[in-house]
C-alpha positions in Angstrom: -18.5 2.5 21.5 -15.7 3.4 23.5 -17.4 2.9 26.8 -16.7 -0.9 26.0 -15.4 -3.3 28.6 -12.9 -6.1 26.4 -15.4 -8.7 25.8 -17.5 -6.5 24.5 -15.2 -4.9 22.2 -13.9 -8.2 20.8 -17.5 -9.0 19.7 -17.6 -6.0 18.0 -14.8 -6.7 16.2 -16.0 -10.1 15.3 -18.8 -8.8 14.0 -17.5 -7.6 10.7 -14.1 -10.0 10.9 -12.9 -10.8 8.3 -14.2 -7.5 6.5 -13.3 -3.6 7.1 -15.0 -1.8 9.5 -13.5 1.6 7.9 -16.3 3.2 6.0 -13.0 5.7 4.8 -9.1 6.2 4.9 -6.9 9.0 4.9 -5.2 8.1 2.0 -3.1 10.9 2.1 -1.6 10.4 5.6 -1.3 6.9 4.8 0.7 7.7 1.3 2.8 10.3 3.7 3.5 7.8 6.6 4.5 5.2 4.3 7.0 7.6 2.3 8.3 8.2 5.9 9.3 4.7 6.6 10.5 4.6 3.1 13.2 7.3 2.8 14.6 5.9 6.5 14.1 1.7 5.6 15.9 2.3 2.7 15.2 -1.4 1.3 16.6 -2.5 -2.1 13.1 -2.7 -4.2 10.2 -0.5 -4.3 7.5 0.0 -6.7 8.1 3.2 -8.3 5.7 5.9 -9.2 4.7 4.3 -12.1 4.2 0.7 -11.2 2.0 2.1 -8.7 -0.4 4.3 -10.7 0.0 1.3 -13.2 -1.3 -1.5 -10.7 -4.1 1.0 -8.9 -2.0 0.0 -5.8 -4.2 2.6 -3.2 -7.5 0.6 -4.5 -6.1 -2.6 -4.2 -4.5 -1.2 -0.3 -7.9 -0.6 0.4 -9.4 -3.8 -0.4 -6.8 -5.7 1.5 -6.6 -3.3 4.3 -8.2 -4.9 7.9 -5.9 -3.0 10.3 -7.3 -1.5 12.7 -4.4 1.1 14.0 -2.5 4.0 12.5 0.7 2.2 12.5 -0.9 -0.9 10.9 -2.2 1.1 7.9 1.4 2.5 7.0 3.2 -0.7 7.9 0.8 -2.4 5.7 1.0 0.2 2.7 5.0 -0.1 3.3 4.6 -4.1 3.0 2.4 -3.8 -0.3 5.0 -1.5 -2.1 8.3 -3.9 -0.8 8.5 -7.1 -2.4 11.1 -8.9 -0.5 13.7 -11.3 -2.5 14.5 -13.8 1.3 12.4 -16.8 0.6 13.1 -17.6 4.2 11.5 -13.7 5.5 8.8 -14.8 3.7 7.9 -18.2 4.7 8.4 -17.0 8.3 5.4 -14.2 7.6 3.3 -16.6 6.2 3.7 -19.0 9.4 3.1 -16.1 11.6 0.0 -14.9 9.4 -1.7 -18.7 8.9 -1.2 -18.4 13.0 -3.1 -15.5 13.8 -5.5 -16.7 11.2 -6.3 -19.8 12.8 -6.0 -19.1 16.5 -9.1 -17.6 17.4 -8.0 -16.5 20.5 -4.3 -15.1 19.6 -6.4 -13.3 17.2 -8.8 -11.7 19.3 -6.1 -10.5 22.0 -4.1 -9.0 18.5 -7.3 -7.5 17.5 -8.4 -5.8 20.7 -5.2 -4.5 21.2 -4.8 -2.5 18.2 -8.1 -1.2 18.0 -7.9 -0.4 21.9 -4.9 1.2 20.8 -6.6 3.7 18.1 -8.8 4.8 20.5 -6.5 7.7 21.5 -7.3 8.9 17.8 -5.4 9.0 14.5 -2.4 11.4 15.3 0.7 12.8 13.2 2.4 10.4 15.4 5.2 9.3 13.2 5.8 13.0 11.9 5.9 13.8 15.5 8.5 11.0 16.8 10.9 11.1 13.8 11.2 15.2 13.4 13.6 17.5 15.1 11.7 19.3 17.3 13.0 23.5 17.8 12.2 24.7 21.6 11.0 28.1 22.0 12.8 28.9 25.2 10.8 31.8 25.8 7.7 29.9 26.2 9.6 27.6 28.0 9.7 30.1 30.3 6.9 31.8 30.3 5.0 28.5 31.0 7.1 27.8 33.9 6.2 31.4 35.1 2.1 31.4 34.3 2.2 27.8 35.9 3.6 29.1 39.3 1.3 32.1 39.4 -1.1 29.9 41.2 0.8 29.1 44.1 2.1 33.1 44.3 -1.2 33.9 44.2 -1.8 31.4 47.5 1.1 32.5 49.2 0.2 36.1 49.1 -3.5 35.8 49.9 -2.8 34.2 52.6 0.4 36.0 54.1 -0.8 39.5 52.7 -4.1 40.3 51.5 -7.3 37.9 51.0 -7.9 39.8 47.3 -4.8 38.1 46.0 -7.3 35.1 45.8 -9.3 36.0 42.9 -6.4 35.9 40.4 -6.3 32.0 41.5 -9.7 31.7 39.1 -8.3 34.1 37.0 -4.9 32.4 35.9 -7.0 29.1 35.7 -9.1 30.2 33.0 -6.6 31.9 31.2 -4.0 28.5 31.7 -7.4 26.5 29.9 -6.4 29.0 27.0 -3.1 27.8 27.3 -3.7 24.3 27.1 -5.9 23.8 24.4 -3.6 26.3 22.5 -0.2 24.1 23.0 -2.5 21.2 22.3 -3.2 22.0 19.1 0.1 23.9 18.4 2.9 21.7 19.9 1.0 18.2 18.9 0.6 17.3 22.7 -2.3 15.6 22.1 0.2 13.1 20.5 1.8 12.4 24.1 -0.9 9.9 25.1 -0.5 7.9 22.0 3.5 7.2 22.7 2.3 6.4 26.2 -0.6 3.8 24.3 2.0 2.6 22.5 4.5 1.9 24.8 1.4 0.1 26.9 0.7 -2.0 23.6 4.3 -3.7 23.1 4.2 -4.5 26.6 1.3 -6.1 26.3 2.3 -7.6 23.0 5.1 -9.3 24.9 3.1 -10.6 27.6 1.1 -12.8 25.1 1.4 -16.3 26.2 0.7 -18.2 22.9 3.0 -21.0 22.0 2.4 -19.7 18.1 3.2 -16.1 19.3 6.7 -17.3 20.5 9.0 -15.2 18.5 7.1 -12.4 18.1 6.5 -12.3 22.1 10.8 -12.0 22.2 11.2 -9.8 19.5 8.1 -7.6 21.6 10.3 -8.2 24.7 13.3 -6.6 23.4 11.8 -3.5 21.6 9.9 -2.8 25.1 13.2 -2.4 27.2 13.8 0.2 25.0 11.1 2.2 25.9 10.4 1.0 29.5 12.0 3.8 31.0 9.3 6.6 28.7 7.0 5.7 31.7 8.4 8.0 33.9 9.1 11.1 31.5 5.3 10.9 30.3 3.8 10.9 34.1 2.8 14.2 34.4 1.5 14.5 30.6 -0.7 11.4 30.2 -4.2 11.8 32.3 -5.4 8.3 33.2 -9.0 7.3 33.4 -8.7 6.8 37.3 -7.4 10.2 38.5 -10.5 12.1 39.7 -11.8 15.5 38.9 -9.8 17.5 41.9 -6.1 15.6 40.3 -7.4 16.7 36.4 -8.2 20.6 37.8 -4.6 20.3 39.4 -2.9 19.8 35.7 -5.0 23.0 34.3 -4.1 25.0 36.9 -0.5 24.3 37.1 0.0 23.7 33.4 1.8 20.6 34.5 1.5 18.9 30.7 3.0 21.9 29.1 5.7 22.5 31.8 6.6 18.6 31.2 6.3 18.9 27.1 9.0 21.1 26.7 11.4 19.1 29.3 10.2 15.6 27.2 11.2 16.9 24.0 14.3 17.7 25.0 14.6 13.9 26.2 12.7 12.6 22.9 16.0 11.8 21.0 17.0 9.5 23.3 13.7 7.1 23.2 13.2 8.0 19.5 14.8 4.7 17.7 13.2 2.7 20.3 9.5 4.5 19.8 10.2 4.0 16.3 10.9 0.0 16.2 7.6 0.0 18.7 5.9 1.2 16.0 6.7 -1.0 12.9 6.3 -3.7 15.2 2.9 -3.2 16.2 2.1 -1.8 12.5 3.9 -5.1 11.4 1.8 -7.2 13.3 -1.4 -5.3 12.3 -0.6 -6.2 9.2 -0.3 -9.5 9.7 -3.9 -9.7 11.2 -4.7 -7.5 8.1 -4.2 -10.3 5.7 -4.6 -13.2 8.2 -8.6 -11.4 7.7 -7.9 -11.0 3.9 -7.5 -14.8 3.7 -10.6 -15.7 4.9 -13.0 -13.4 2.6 -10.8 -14.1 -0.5 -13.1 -17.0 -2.7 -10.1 -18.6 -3.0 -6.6 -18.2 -2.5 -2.9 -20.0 -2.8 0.9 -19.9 -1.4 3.3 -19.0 -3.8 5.5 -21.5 -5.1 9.2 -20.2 -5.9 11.3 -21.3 -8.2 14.7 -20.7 -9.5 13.6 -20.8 -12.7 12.5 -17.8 -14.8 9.0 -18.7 -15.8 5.7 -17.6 -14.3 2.5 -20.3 -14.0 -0.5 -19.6 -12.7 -3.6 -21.7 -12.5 -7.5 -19.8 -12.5 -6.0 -16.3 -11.3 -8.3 -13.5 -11.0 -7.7 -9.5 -10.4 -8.4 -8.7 -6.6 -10.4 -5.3 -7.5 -12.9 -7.2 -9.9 -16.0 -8.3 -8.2 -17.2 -10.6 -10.6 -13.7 -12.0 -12.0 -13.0 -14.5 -14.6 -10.5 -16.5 -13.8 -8.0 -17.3 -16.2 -4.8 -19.4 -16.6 -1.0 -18.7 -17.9 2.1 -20.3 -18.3 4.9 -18.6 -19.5 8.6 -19.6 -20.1 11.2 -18.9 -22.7 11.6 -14.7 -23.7 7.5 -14.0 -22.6 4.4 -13.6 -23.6 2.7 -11.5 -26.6 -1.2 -10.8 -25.6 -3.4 -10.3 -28.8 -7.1 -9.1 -29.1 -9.6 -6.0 -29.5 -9.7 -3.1 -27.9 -11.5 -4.4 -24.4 -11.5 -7.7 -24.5 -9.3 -8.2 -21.4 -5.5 -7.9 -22.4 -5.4 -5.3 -19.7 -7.1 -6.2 -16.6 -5.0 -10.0 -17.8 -1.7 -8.5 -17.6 -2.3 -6.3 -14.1 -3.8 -9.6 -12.4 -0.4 -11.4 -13.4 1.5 -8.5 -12.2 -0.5 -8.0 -8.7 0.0 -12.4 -7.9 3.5 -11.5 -8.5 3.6 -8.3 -6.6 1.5 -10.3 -4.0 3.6 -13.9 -3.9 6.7 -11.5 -2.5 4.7 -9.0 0.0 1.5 -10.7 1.3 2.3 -14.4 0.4 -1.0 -14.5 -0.3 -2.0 -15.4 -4.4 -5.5 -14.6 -6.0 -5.7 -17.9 -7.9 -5.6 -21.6 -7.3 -1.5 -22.2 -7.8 1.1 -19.8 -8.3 5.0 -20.7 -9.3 7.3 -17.8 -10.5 10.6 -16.7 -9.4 11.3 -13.7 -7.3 11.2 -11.0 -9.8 11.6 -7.1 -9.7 8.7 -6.1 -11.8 8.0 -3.1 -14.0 5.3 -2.0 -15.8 4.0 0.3 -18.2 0.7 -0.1 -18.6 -0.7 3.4 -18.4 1.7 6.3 -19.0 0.1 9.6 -18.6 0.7 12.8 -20.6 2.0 15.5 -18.4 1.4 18.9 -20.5 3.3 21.0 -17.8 6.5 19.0 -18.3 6.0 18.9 -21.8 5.8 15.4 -21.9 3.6 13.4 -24.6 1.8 10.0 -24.1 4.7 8.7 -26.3 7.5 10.3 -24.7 6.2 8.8 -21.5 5.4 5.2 -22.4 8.8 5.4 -24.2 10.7 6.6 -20.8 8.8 4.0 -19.3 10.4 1.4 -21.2 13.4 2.3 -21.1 13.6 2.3 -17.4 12.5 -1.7 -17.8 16.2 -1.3 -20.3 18.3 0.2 -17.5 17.3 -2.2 -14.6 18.0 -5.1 -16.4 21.3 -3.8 -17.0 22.2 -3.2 -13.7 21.5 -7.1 -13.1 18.2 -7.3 -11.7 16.2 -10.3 -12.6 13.1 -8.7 -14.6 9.3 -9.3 -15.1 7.9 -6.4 -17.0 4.4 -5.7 -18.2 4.0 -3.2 -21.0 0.6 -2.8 -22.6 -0.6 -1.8 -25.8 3.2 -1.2 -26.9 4.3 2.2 -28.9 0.1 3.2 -28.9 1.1 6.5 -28.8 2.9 6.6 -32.2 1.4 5.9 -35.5 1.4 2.3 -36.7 4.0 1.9 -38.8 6.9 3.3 -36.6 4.9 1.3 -33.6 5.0 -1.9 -35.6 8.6 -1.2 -36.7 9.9 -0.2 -32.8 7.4 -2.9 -31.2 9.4 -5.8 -33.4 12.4 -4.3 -32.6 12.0 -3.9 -29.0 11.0 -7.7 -28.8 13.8 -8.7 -30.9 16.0 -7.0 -28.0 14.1 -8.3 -24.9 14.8 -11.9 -26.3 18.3 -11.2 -27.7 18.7 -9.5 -23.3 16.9 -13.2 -21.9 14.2 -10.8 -20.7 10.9 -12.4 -19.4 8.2 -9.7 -20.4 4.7 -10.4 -21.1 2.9 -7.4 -23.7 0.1 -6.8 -25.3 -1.3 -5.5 -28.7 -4.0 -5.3 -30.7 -1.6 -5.0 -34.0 -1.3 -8.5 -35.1 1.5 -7.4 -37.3 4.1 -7.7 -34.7 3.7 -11.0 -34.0 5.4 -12.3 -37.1 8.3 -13.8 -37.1 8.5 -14.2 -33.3 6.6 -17.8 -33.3 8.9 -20.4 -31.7 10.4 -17.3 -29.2 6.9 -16.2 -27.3 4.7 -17.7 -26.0 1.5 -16.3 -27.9 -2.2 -15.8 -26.0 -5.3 -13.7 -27.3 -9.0 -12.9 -26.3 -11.4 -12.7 -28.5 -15.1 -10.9 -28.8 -18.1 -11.1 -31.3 -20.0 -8.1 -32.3 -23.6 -8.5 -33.4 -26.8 -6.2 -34.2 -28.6 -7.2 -31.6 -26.8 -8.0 -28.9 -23.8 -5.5 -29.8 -20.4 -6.4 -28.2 -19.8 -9.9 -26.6 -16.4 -10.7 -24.7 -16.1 -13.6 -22.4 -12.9 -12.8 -21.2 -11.4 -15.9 -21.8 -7.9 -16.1 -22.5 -6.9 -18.5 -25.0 -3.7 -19.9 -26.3 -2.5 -18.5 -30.0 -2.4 -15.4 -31.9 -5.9 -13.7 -31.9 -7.1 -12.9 -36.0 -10.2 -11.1 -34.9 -10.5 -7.5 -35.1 -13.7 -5.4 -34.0 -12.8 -1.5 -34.3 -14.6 -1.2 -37.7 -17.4 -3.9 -36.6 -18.2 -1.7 -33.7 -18.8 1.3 -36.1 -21.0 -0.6 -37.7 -23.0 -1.9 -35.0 -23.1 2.2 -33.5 -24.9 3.1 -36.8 -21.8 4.9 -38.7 -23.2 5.6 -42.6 -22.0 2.5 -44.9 -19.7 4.5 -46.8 -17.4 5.5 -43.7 -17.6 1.7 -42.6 -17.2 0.0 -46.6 -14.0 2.5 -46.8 -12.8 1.6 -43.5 -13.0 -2.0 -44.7 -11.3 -1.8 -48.0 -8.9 0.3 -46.8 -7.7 -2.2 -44.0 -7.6 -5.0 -46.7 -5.0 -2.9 -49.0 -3.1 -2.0 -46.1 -3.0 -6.0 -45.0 -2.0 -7.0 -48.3 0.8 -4.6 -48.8 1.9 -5.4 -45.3 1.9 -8.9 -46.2 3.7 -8.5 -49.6 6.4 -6.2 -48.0 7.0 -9.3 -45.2 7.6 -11.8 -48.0 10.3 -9.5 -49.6 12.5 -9.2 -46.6 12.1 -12.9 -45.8 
């Protein structure tokens, strides 16, 4: 593959455009990278730990994901977990994005260039650029000293005695040691791709596309930064037209690792200027990313964004689903309050609401036929996890959950929050009891929050504030469960925990128990509500 002229390559990138031609990813030096440009970008939102363990956010990177270089994946993963509050920012990456996705050309150049780019390999490169490096001076040396053995060697073979020839072959092997040892040890192997990359932004602002205009600038700017790295990385980068004789001459001489040492030293001076190389190519990767994402989506639609704290959204569907059902939602006043069984949808319902949102302020791209909403900072608790060696229970989790949702409306943030199954850790009567209260506090705060339940008891007395939606399902001896997965507007009345025990062959008594039982319960539930009102 790599033996490849540039047409050739292009039509092997066509071949599978718009899909992935990654059969895997390194998730975990994708997670790192990003967590790198995180902790220097230091923008005002990210989604926190929870939102993304919530929202499966590394299954849904990988299904958008069509980059095709290292800094592409992280500026992509970075983008995904940095919902951006400038309309303007993101109307411009939505031009730039409907660009590469209809110029065929522009998007063939941008393609070949960053997959020409990863050719040099996946390195640590962004460890490597933005990490004080500590120079052993005695190696330093000693390289210096090994490298000019050679020419002793020469010197005294020929002024002295023929013999002192032989240790010309012998410091040669011994430098190969050497060089495959520093490669691995001191990251040189990382060299060549700072020289591709520097090659890339030059490139990128040599693209003559009228569509490409601002980006070719901004391209033209960040490589006068860097122009000078040229000279630094001569003696370390080999090129593909030095010969054989030229190649021996860097082994022998140790010429790389004589040079590392002198451009680490130098590194701090080309370092902001490697690192704004690299979002912008990773940027623009992106962009080609979900110019590609466009085109295999069934459908897709621009957000629309209002000043207006609502959300509406017209036959969306959850990206990771293969078959989805769509489904519609509009919701205005306090929220929403989800009813229905145990898997009839609530779930997968709330996290497609939450991604559109996530996705109308990262990737301007929506999985459904309209989308309006404001910009939001959402939160979610959808799945809180028991963590037994921090003594923390599903409970006390779901309940420090929420009350994170609590403290960044209070410092003034404009808030979308998803909470599912609310209080399921507790038993039901404190979980009816906080649930009601909770809502009661959310409207009383002019909180938008959508929740869902499968305890139609804490919908009363909140008719008129929420908007109310359920699913429903049917459970039958022959065919067993039924769902459609159909959202529908209202307060669900169906219930099928003890129907399901009856349809797995649980003995009568348990199931005529269970049912008499939950009508007693209903009833004094129901008494109790027309006492206090």
């Amino acid at each position: 593959m790599f033996g490849f002229g540039k047409k050739e390559m292009i039509a092997l990138i066509n071949s599978y455009w718009p899909k992935s031609h990654k059969s895997s990813r390194n998730m975990e030096k994708i997670i790192e990278d990003y967590k790198i440009i995180k902790d220097r970008e230091k923008e005002d939102f990210y989604l926190t730990e929870q939102i993304y363990e919530d929202l499966s956010i590394t299954e849904v990177y990988k299904q958008i994901d069509r980059t095709n270089s290292s800094p592409g994946e992280s500026m992509l993963m970075h983008m995904i977990n940095t919902p951006t509050f400038n309309k303007e920012e993101l109307v411009k990456r939505d031009k730039l994005i409907d660009s590469i996705k209809n110029n065929n050309k522009l998007r063939d150049e941008l393609n070949y260039l960053f997959f020409d780019l990863n050719r040099e390999g996946k390195r640590e490169i962004l460890s490597f650029l933005l990490e004080d490096k500590k120079i052993n001076k005695l190696k330093e040396i000693l390289y210096f000293i090994i490298g000019s053995l050679p020419v002793l060697f020469l010197i005294l073979g020929v002024l002295l005695n023929p013999t002192y020839l032989v240790g010309i072959p012998a410091v040669y092997i011994f430098n190969i040691y050497i060089h495959y040892e520093v490669e691995a040890k001191y990251e040189l192997a990382n060299i060549p791709y700072l020289n591709s990359m520097r090659k890339t932004i030059k490139k990128l602002s040599n693209i003559k596309h009228e569509e490409f205009k601002e980006l070719r600038e901004e391209a033209e700017i960040i490589y006068n930064k860097v122009r000078d790295l040229n000279k630094e990385l001569f003696f370390m980068v080999r090129n593909d037209s030095i010969d054989s004789l030229v190649d021996l001459l860097f082994l022998i001489f140790l010429f790389q690792e004589r040079q590392y040492y002198k451009f680490i030293k130098k590194l701090p001076r080309f370092r902001d200027g490697l690192y704004e190389v690299y979002k912008f190519i990773g940027k623009v990767d992106a962009y080609c990313s979900i110019a590609a994402l466009r085109e295999d989506l069934k459908y897709y639609s621009k957000p629309v964004f209002k000043d207006k704290k609502e959300i509406v959204i017209e036959d969306g569907y959850h990206i990771l689903l293969e078959k989805p059902i769509a489904n519609s939602i509009k919701v205005d006043k306090t929220g929403a309050i989800i009813t229905g069984s145990n898997m009839s949808g609530k779930s997968t319902f709330l996290k497609m609401i939450a991604l559109n949102c996530l996705f109308a302020q990262t990737i301007y791209t929506c999985t459904a036929r309209s989308y309006e909403g404001d910009l939001f900072y959402i939160m979610t608790s959808l799945n809180p996890k028991e963590d037994i060696f921090n003594n923390t229970s599903y409970y006390l989790g779901e309940a420090k959950a929420i009350l994170n949702i609590i403290e960044q409306h209070k410092q003034g943030k404009n808030i979308i929050c998803f909470i599912d199954e609310i209080f399921r850790g507790t038993n039901p009567l404190e979980r009816i009891s906080a649930s009601r209260a909770l809502l009661k506090y959310f409207h009383k705060e002019d909180m938008l929050c959508l929740i869902s339940t499968h305890d139609i008891e804490i919908t009363q007395s909140f008719e008129g504030i929420y908007n109310f939606y359920h699913f429903e399902d049917d459970v039958s001896k022959e065919k067993g469960l039924i769902f459609d997965y159909k959202v529908k507007v209202g307060i669900g009345t169906k219930s099928n925990a003890i129907k399901l025990l009856e349809y797995l062959g649980y003995p009568e008594y348990i199931t005529n128990e269970s049912n008499n039982t939950l009508r007693e319960l209903r009833n004094k539930l129901s008494k109790k509500e027309n006492i206090n009102g």
